[in-house]
Phi, psi and omega in degrees: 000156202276173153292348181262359168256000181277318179293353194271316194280309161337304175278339175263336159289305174273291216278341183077036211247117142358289213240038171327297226261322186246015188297160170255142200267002201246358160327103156278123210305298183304305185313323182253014164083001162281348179200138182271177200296339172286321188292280184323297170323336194246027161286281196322301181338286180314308183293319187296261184012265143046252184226041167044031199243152189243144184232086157308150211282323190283021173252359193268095186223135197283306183326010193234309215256333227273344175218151179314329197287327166296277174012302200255325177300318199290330186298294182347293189297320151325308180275006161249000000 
């Protein structure tokens, strides 16, 4: 499973986001209101759990957080 559909089933199982499942992945998530700054921090959790990656505060960066495609891209680089 990609990293933007583990984040996608994340958010519609934990978080309850409806409309998880139809998101653009190129969305920004805080900026349009799916999801707030606490929802993000237990996202980031989850992406650490996860795929085994640690996110230092100076990586909470939107070029890292703001759409599932940052989201993975940002893992994708951590695991390599």
């Amino acid at each position: 499973m990609a990293v933007t559909d583990d984040i996608r089933s994340y958010l519609a199982d934990q978080l309850r986001i409806s409309e998880a499942g139809s998101l653009d992945a190129d969305l920004p998530l805080v900026q349009n209101g799916i999801i707030d700054s606490i929802e993000l921090m237990q996202v980031v959790s989850f992406l650490e759990k996860s795929y085994g990656i640690s996110v230092d505060e100076t990586e909470f960066l939107p070029s890292n957080l703001r759409t599932l495609n940052t989201m993975a891209a940002f893992v994708e680089r951590k695991r390599a």
